[in-house]
Structure formats: structure tokens, C-alpha cells
N, C-alpha and C positions, 0 to 999 in steps of 0.2 A: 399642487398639494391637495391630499384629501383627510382632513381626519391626522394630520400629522406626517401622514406617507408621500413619500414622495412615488406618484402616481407614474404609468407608460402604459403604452397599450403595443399589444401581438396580436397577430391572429390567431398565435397556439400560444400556450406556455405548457411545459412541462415537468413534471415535477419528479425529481429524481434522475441522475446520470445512470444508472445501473445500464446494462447492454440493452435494455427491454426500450429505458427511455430516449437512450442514444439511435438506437436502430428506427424508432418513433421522428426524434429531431430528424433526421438524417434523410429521411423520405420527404418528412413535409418540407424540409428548408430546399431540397432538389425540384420539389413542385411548384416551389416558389410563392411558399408561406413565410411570414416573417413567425420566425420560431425564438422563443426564448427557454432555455433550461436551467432551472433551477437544481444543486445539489447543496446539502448540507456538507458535506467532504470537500476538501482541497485539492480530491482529483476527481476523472471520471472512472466509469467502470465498476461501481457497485463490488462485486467479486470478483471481475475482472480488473483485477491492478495487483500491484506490485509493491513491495518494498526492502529496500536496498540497506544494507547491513557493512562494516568493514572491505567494501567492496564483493558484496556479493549481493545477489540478487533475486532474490527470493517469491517464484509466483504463490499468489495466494491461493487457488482452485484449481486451476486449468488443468486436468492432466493428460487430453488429447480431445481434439474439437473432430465430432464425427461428421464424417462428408463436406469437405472442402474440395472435394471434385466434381467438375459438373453431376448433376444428378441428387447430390447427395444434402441433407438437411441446412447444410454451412452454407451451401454453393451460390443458390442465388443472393439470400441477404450480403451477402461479403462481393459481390462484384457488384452490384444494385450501390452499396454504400463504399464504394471503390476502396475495399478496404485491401483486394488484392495487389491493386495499385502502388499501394504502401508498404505493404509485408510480405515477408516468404515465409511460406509454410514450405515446413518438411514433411511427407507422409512417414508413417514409422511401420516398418516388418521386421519383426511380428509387433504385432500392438501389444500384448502383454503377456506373462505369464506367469503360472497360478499352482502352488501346491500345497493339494489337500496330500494326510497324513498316507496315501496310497498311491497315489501320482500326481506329476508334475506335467502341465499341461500346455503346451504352447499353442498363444492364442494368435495363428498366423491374420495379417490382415486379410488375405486372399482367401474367399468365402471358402472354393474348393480343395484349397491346400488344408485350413482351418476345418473341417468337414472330415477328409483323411483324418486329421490329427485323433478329430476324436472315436473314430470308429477303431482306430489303430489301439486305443484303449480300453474301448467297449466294444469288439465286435460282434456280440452277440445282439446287437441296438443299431445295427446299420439300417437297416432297413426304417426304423422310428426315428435316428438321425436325420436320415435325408431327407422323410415328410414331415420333417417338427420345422426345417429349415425352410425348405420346400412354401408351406403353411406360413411360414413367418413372411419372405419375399411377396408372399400372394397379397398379405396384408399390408405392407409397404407399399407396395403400388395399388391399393384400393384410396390409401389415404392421400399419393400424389396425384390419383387421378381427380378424387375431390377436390383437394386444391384446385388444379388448375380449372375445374370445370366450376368451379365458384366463381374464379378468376374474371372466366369468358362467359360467364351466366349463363352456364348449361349443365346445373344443377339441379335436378329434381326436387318436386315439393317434399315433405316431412314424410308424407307416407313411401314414398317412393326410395327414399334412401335405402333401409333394408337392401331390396332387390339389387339394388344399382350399385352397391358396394357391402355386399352379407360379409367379404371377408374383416371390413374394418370393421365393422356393427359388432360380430361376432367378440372382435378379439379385444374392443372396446368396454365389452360387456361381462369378462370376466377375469378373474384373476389370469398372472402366470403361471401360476403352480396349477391350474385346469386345463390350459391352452396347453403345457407341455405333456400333462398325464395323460392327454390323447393321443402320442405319438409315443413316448418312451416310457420304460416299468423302473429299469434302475433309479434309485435312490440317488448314487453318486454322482452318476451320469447325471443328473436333474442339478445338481449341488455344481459340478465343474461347469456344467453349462449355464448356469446360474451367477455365475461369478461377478458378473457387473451390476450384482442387483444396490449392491452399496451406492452406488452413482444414482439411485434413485431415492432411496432412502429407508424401505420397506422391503422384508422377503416375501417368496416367489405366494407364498400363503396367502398375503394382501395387495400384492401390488399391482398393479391394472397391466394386462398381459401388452394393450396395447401403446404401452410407457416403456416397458423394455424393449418391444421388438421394433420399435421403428429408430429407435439410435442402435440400437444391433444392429439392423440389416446395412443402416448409413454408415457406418464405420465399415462392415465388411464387403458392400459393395462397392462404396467410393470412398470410403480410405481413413484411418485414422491421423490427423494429422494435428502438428504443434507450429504456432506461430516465432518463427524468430523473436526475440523481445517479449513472449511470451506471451499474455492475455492481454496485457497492461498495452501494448502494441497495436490490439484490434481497437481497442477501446480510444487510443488519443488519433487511429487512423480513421477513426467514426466522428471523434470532436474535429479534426481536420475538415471532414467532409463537411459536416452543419458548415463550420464557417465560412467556408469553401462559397456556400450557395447564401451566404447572406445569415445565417443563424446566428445567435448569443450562447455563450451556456456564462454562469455566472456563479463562484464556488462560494462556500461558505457562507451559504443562504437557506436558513431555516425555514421553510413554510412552516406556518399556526395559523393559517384561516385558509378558509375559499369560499368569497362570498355570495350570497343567494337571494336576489330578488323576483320573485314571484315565480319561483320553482327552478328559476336560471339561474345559471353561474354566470359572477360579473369579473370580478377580479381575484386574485391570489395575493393573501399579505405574507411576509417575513418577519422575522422578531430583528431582523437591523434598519426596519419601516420601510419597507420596499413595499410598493403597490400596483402590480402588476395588471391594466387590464385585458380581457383575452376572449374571442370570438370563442376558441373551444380550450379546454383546459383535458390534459390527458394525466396519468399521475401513473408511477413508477411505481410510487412508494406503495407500503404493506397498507391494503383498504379498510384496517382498523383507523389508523392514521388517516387516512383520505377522506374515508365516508364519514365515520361517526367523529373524528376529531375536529378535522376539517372543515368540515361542514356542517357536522351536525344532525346527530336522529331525529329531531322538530321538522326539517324540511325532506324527511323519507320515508317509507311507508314501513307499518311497524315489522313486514314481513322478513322485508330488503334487513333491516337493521338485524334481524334476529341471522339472516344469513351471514352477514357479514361476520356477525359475532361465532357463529359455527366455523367459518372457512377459518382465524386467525384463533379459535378456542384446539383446532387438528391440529397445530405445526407438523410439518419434517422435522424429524431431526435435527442436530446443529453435530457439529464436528471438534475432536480434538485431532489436531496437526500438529507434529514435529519439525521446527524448520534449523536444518543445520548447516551450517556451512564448513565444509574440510577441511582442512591443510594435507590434501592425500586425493593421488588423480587416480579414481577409481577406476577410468577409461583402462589407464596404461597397466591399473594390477589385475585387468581382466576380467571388472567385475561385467558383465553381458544385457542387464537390464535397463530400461527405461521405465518401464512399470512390471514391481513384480510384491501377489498378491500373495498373502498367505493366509491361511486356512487352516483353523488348528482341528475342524470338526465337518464333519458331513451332514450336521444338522442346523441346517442355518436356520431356526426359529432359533435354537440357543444362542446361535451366535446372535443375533437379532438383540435376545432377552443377555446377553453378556453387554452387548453395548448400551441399553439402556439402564443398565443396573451398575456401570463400571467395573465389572470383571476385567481390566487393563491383561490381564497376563493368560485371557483367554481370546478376546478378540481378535477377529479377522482386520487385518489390515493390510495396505497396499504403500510401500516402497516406491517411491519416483526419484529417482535419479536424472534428475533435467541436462546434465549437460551432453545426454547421448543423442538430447532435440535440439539443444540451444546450448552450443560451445560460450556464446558471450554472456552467461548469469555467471560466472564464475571467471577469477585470479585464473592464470596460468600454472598448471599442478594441483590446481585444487577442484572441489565439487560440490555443488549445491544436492543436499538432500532432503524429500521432507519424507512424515512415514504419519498417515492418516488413517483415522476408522470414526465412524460415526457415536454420537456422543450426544447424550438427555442435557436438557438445560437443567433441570430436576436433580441431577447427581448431584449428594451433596448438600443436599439444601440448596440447589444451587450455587454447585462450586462452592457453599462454605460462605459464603454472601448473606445467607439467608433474607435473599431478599433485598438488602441495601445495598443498591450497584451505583449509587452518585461517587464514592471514592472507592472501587472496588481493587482498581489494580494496586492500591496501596492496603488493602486488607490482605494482612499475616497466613489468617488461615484460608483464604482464596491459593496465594500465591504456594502456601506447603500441598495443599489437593491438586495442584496445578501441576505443579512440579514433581509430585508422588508419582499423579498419571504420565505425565510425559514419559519421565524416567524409565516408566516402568517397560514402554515402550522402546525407550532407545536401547535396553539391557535386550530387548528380546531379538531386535537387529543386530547388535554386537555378538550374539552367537553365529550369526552369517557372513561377519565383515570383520576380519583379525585389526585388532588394533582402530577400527571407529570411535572407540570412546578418547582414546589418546589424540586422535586427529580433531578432534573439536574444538573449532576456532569460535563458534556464535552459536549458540542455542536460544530459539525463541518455541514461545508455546502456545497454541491458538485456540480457545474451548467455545463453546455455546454462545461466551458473555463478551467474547472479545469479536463475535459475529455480529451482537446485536447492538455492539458500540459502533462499529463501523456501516452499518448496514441497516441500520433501525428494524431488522424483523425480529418480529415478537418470538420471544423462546430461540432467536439465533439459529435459525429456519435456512436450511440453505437450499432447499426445495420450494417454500412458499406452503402452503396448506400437505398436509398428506398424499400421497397417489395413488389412492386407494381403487378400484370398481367402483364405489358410491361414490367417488370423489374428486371426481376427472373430466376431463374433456363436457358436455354439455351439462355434466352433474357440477361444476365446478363455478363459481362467478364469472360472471360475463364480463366480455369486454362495455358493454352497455350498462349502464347505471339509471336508476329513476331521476338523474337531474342527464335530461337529453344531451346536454352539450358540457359534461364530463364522460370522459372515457377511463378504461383501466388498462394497464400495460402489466408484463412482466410475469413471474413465476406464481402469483398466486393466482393468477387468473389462468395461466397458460400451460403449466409443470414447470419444474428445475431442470437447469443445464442454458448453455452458452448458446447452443444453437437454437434452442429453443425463444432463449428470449428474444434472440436477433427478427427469429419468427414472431414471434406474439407484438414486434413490433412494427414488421411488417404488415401482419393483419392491420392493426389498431388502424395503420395511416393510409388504409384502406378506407378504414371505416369514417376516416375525418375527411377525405377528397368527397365521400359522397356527401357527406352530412353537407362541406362547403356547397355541392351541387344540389342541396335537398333532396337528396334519394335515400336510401337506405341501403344499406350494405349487411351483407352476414358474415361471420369470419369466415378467415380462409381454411384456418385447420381444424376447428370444429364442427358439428350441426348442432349449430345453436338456436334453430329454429323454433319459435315458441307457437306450435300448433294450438289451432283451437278445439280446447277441449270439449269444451262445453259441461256437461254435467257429472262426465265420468271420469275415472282416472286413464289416463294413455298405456291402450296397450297396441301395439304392433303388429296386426296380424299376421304379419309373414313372421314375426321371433316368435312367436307361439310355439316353434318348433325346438324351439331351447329347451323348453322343459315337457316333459310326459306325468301328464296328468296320471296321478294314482288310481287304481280300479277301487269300484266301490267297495265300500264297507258296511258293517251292520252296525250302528250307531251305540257305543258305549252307553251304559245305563249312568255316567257321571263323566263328565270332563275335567281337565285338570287346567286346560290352558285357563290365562290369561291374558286376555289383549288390551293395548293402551290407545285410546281413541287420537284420531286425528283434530290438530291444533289444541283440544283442554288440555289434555294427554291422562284425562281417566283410564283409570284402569278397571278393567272388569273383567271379577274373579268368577268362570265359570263354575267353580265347585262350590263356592260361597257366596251369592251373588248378593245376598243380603236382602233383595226385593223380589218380588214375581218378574222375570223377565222374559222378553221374547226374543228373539231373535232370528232376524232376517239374511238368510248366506243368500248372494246371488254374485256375478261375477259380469264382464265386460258387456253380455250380450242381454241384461237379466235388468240393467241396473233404473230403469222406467218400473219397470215388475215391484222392483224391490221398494221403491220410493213409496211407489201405491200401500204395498204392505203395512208399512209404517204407516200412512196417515191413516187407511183405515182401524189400524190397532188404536190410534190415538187419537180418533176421532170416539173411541168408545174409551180408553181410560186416560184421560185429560189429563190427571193429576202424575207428574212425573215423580212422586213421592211415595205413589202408591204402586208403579209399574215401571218399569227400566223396556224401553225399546231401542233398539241398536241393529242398524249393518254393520253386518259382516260381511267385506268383502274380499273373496278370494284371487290373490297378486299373485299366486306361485307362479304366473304365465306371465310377467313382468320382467323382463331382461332387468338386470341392478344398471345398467345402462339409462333408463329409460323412469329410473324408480323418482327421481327428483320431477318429474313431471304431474307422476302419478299425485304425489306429494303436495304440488302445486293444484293440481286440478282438487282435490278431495279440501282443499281448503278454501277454494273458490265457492264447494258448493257447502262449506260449512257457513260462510257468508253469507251465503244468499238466505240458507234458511234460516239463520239467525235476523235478518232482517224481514223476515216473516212472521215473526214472533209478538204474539202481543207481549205489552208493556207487562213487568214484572217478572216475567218467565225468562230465567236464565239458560242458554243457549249450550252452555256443559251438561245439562241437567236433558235437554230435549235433542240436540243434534249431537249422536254420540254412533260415529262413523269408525269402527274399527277394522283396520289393514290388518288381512291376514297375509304377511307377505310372503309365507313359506306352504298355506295351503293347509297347516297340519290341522289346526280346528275345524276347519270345513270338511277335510279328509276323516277328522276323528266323528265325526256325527251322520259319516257314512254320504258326504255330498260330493262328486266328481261329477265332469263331463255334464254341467248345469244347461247349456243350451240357453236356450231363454225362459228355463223354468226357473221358478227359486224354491229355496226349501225353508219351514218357520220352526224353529226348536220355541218350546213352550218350557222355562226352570219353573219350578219352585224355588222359596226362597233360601233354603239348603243346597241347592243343586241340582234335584233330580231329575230327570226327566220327563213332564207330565205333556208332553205333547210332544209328534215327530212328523213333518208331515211336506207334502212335497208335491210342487204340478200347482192345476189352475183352481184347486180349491184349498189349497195350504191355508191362506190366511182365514178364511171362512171356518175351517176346522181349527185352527189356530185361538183364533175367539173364543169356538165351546171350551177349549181345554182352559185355556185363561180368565174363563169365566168362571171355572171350578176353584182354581188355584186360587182367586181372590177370595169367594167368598169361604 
């Protein structure tokens, strides 16, 4: 006993059953770690589970697990945790299909037959079909080849990635909707071929190109496929496995602490006095929950906490689901679908702006008819249906809650906004299915808040953080945490979806065999390599080529921009700057150049009251890939100079570093193609322009003119 608790010690514990934590358990207890797992839930499986109605059987997410054939994103986590051992997957042809208000589109699994399909409807896009596809497989296998060459440590340093795999770097680094405008013009064509963007949670506008295409290519090369028993199935054949090799998982176990001695994690407590102690501690749950509840912002550095509070301040989406159960064998009256999607519009930002605003009777949503995968979710003559679209936690006041969710499912006006949307949805399926509404044996209804009861993510997230370009893959939270021996598992660290997290917990128990061995390990499916920066922000020389620098200009006699300095987050108004200011543009090759500038300017006007000096440095040659680096480094060297500051002088006031990430300010004052020159704009304190000057005597001329503007 410690403290009341009744104490045990593991080598792992893990906190949270979801597939991320399970696929985690599942590895280590095979290695022959004693593993304990904790869930707050009565089952395992996080989103993967089920539940069961007047005999029917109702999956919660799942609507095909992409590549469950060798090769494909499922393949190895599910034989690694013998999960094929236990379940039959059926692959499904066609995997889905999909009509917008001009055609109906069959999504063959078979890449080449699926490829046909859609040139058969666009052919004047054959030729941008076949290299949009082309392009996407190239990028598929950039990211398996990473993998495996992480695997077997035959992965090049940070700078080297570029070269060794430009097509993942590339498609990592910006949206969908720009990966596909370089292959195809039509509008529609982008919109049909865009169709799974809901499984992500973002359209083709925001969503990280390379979050689509790699469950694309895995589903249409190795196969879309659904497990018998449904998701609920992979999940108890994963708790099988842990026990299998020695593991606990243990339900109805609330973590409220993980404690920390001298920067270490010692043990994990529960609120039924459980006190676990644990060599390493990994955690499933949402890293609001882990980091700062858990453990506590006192034992983390104020950076880590402020990320942490960005990744769970993004959520994804959260979802409304229709779960029905028939008295009516859809099989036998012909109805053809397993998944079929509909589309009221070709412009999926509205559809987008319909689902977060609740437009119920305009949203895109998807039709799953499970027993065309899994004869056994359903009574004999009858059939399981749900009918899904994505869905704001925000709607509503939140669902009508506003706010107070301790007795939510018994709030009135919860349950009538609940039942408004659902409805509204089943009304718009019953224009496709004669007599569905009559066949309604069980209606349940699934929104935002009945994800975040079950699931504890913040805003009912069934993605984890956004998947945005800024917001993904090495821009996203690491598996790594400032307390060494906690790790992070699961969709906020890794993206949304099933296979994903089976991977993200693959990586992790990667990352815990070495840490057991004292080595260090880097994930498998990212580069999360934290290079040393040193003084400047990261830029990549070989992505340089991502963007073209703009030809010079003749420097506006007044600027409009404003930019917000790194960490204060000052802003400073070039057309009103308020004080005499200067300003130093230099960019990756410049930024020694530029340092000098400053000090010499501020070695002649001390008083930061009387003169405003600022870098400006020019990012438009920064892949959005690469920009949380930048981010990182510019706040390291705001540090530094801030601890070079004598006593009194505030560090907002003297170190005022502002990111030009788009190039346009630097571009408006007439500076391109910098080299290792830099150039010193001289305002007034109006704006104007009383000095322009550029090369190895900028700052010297710089002076005269600032020596005018003062006095």
C-alpha cells in the first residue's frame, strides 16, 4: 500500500484500450514485457467496438479497413498481433459508390478497373487521371520504403530525406486539392475523385495530400476489406493476443494521475485506488488528458504545454451516425450497396461549411449497409443500417447542452436537436429505400457528445487534432514527450483511422524495445527527426524548389503589411509603426548578416522606446511541411537572446523576430533572390519610407538615414 493505493509494478502500463493502445499492449507483451492496460470502458477498442440492440448488432466506425493484404497499411500490424488468426476478413468489390448530382460513380477496388471507371466519365482527363494516380502509388511506396528502411536503420540523416524520398516530402508538404491540380482541371472530376475525403475529416482545400493518398493507394492496391464481427472482432482478437503472451488489460479504470519524480514517471494512479508502478508508461488517451492533467504543466517545459494545448485546441470533427436496425432483407429486394455515398454538390468546401454549420438536409453522407460484409450483425430477413456525415461539437450550443454534459442524455433539448438531425437524415435515405421508414425496428443516434462519452476526446474528435499540411506527420506531437519514459500512442499523435492506429502503435513499441535497450529509436512512419538547428530556422535545400522566388521589385513608397513576431506575438504595423523603425529582411543564407545588423543598430539606439529594430525573415522557401521546425528554431534563438539581456529590458520589446512566411513583405520592399546579402528598410514613424538600402553597406547607410528620422 502507498498513500491508500493499492500499489503493483509492470514494466509498461498503458493507458487507454483504443486500437492504438491495444496494437502498443500487443507488441510489448509478445516481447515479453509484463504489460498492464488500463481503460475507462467496459470494453476494448476505443471506436473500434460494437453495440448490440434487439438482436442486432450495430459497428460503431468501421466502414472498410484499407490493405489487409499483404503490402497494404492493415497487413503487417494484424498478422504481427495474430489478429488474422482469429478473424476473416472479406475484401469488398467495388468498395464504394458515390453520386454527385451528374454521376454516379463506381469505386472498383481494383486500381485499373477503378481508373477505367473514371476516365469512362471524364475522358477528356485521361491523360491527368493516369498521372494523378500514377503520382499518388509513387508516393505510397516512398513512405513504405521509409518505413522499412527505419526498420533496418538504413535511413538517411534529416537532410538527406528530401533526396531519398522527394515523392513523400513533397505530397507531405501540401494540401490535396494542390497534389491533384497538378494532374487534373475539372472541378468535378477533383470532387468524384475526392470522395473519401470525409474519412478524414477536412476537404481537398486543407487536408494534407499525403493523409489521403496513402489509405487510397492501400485500399485500391491491397484491398478494401471488413472484418467478420466487425471492428469489435479485431479489437477482442488484440486483447486475446496481450493475454495470450502474459499481459492484463483491466476495465473500468479511470487514470487521474501519472506521477513524477525528478522529471521521471514512477507510477499511474486511478480514482478506484489502483497504483500502478511502471518502468515506461505509454498512453492512448487524448494528450490533454495525459500531459497536462495527468501529469501536470509544473513538470514540462512551457513550450511542450502550449503545444499540447494547440494539438487538442484543432480537433477533427466529430460525427452524427444513424444506427438502424430493419425488419426488411435489403439483400433480397436488391438493394446493391455496402457503402454508398451521396453528394448533393460539387463543391465540397460547402459541403464542408454544411457539416459544420448543420445544414442536415444538404450534407454529403455515406449509407453502409453492413450485412453485404457481415451476414452475422443482423436477425435473419432483416439488416443493419447506419447513414453518417460529419458533425461540429459547436452545433447547437453544443447539441443544445450548452455546455453542461454531466446529465446530457437526459437533457430535453439535446435529445429534440438530436433527433431533428438524425431524422432529417433518415427522411433523405427513405427517398431511396421504398418503405425504410416502416421497416424500423431500433433507431439510435450518435453526435459529437456521445463520442466524447465514450472515447474521452476533446470536442468528440474521431480524427485526433486536424490533418491539416501544418498539422501532420513531423508538424503533429510526437511519439516522444519531455518526461523520457512516457510515450504517446494513437490518432492525435499519428492521424485518424483503424490502420493507422494499429500503426502508430506499432511505431510506439518500437520506440519502448529500444528505450528497454537504451538506444533511441525514431518512428517508423514519420521523420521526426529534430535536427540541429542552431541559429536559424530549417530550411531544406533541396525543397527550395517548391517555391519560385518572385523577381524583384521597386520598393512601395508605404507598406501595408503587418507581421506578428515570433513567441511575444507583437505585431508590427508597417504603415503605422508608431516609432522610428528599421528593419532587417535577410533569409536562410543572410541570417549571421542580419544578427550583426541589429546589434550594430542597437548598439547606437539602446532605448527600445525610442527605435523599434526587427528581423524580418523571409520563409516563403519553407515547405508548410517543415514550418514547425522553423517555429522551433526562431524560438530557440529568441531564448538565447533574451538571456543576453541585461536586467530590466524586456525581451518583447528587444528580440522582435518576425516570420514572413509567404515572402509578400520582403517581396513588397522590392527584396528577392537575398543570397547572403540582406537589405535595411529605415520607417518613420508614420510609415514612410526614409531609407532603402541593400549589400555590405546597408546597415552603415541604414544609420545615416536613422539618424535623420530621430532627430
Amino acid at each position: 500500500m502507498s498513500g491508500g493505493f493499492m500499489s503493483e509494478k509492470f514494466d509498461v502500463v498503458v493507458i487507454g484500450a483504443g486500437l492504438g493502445g491495444l496494437a502498443t499492449a500487443g507488441y510489448l507483451a509478445k516481447q515479453g514485457r509484463s504489460v498492464l492496460v488500463l481503460e475507462h470502458h467496459t470494453i476494448p477498442g476505443g471506436y473500434a467496438h460494437e453495440f448490440k440492440r434487439r438482436g442486432y448488432r450495430f459497428e460503431v466506425a468501421l466502414h472498410a479497413l484499407d490493405g489487409a493484404g499483404p503490402g497494404g497499411w492493415a497487413y503487417q500490424q494484424s498478422a504481427d498481433l495474430e489478429v488474422f488468426d482469429q478473424v476473416e476478413f472479406r475484401r469488398m468489390d467495388p468498395f464504394y459508390t458515390v453520386e454527385f448530382p451528374d454521376h454516379k460513380v463506381v469505386a472498383h477496388a481494383d486500381l485499373v478497373a477503378y481508373e477505367a471507371e473514371l476516365i469512362s466519365h471524364f475522358p477528356n482527363e485521361v491523360d491527368g487521371i493516369r498521372s494523378l494516380i500514377d503520382a499518388m502509388v509513387k508516393t505510397f511506396f516512398d513512405v513504405r520504403r521509409f518505413v522499412y528502411d527505419g526498420e533496418n536503420t538504413r535511413r538517411p540523416g534529416f537532410s538527406g530525406i528530401p533526396n531519398s524520398y522527394p515523392h513523400m516530402i513533397a505530397a507531405m508538404g501540401q494540401s490535396w486539392e494542390e497534389f491533384m491540380s497538378a494532374h487534373i482541371e475539372s472541378e468535378e472530376l477533383a470532387s468524384v475523385f475526392s470522395t473519401l475525403w470525409a474519412y478524414y475529416g477536412l476537404p481537398p482545400s486543407q487536408l494534407n495530400a499525403a493523409t489521403f493518398i496513402l489509405p487510397w493507394v492501400s485500399y485500391h492496391l491491397y484491398g478494401a476489406y471488413y472484418p467478420e464481427g466487425g471492428s469489435m472482432a479485431m479489437s477482442r482478437a488484440i486483447e486475446t493476443t496481450i493475454m495470450k503472451y502474459g499481459g492484463e488489460l483491466r476495465y473500468r479504470q479511470d487514470v487521474d494521475g501519472i506521477e513524477v519524480v525528478d522529471g521521471k514517471a514512477v507510477a499511474v494512479t486511478t480514482t478506484k485506488g489502483l497504483r500502478v508502478e511502471a518502468d515506461l508508461i505509454i498512453s492512448n488517451a487524448n494528450p490533454n488528458d495525459t500531459m497536462l492533467r495527468f501529469i501536470g504543466p509544473d513538470h514540462l517545459p512551457d513550450g511542450y504545454v502550449g503545444s499540447v494545448k494547440e494539438a487538442t485546441d484543432r480537433p477533427a470533427l466529430g460525427s452524427l451516425v444513424v444506427y438502424l436496425g430493419l425488419e426488411k432483407d435489403l439483400i433480397a429486394e436488391g438493394w446493391p450497396y455496402h457503402e454508398l455515398f451521396l453528394a448533393t454538390t460539387y463543391d465540397l468546401e460547402d459541403d464542408y461549411a454544411a457539416m459544420r454549420e448543420g445544414r442536415w438536409e444538404d450534407v454529403g453522407l455515406v449509407i453502409s449497409h453492413y450485412d453485404h460484409v457481415d451476414p452475422t450483425c443482423s436477425p435473419e430477413g432483416s439488416s443493419v443500417m447506419s447513414i453518417t456525415t460529419l458533425a461540429s461539437w459547436d452545433y447547437a450550443d453544443q447539441w443544445g447542452t450548452h455546455g453542461g454534459l454531466d446529465d446530457y442524455s437526459n437533457n430535453e433539448r439535446y435529445l429534440e436537436i438530436k433527433d431533428a438531425a438524425g431524422q432529417t437524415l433518415v427522411n433523405r435515405v427513405a427517398e431511396l429505400i421504398p418503405g425504410l421508414k416502416e421497416s424500423i425496428v431500433h433507431i439510435e443516434i450518435g453526435t459529437p457528445i456521445t463520442n466524447w462519452r465514450y472515447s474521452l476526446n476533446p470536442s468528440g474528435s474521431i480524427y485526433g487534432s486536424e490533418q491539416t499540411v501544418e498539422n501532420m506527420y513531423m508538424n503533429r506531437l510526437s511519439e516522444r514527450t519531455p518526461i523520457t519514459n512516457v510515450f504517446l500512442t494513437g490518432a492525435w499523435v499519428f492521424g485518424g483511422g483503424m490502420s493507422a492506429a494499429m500503426m502508430s502503435g506499432r511505431s510506439v513499441a518500437r520506440r519502448a524495445d529500444n528505450y528497454f535497450a537504451g538506444e533511441s529509436a525514431e518512428s517508423l512512419f514519420t521523420p521526426d527527426l529534430e535536427p540541429d538547428t542552431g541559429d536559424e530556422p530549417v530550411i531544406l535545400e533541396d525543397e527550395r524548389r517548391l517555391s519560385t522566388p518572385a523577381a524583384t521589385t521597386a520598393p512601395t513608397p508605404r507598406s501595408s503589411h503587418t507581421l506578428t513576431a515570433a513567441v511575444s506575438g507583437r505585431e508590427i504595423d508597417f504603415a503605422s509603426p508608431g516609432l522610428p523603425t528599421v528593419l532587417v529582411f535577410h533569409d536562410q543564407d543572410s541570417v549571421k548578416a542580419g544578427a550583426a545588423a541589429v546589434i550594430a543598430v542597437r548598439s547606437e539606439h539602446e532605448d527600445a522606446a525610442s527605435v523599434t529594430v526587427a528581423n524580418v525573415v523571409d520563409l516563403q522557401s519553407v515547405p508548410k511541411l517543415f514550418r514547425k521546425f522553423a517555429e522551433t528554431s526562431m524560438r530557440k534563438s529568441y531564448a538565447r537572446a533574451e538571456e543576453g539581456l541585461s536586467e530590466g529590458k524586456r525581451a518583447e520589446d528587444y528580440v522582435v523576430i518576425l516570420p514572413d512566411w509567404d515572402g509578400s513583405a520582403t517581396q513588397g520592399f522590392g527584396f528577392s533572390d537575398m543570397g547572403e546579402d540582406i537589405g535595411v528598410v529605415v520607417l518613420d514613424t508614420d510609415g514612410e519610407i526614409a531609407g532603402f538600402h541593400r549589400g555590405e553597406n546597408a546597415t552603415d547607410e541604414a544609420l545615416e538615414d536613422l539618424r535623420r528620422v530621430a532627430d
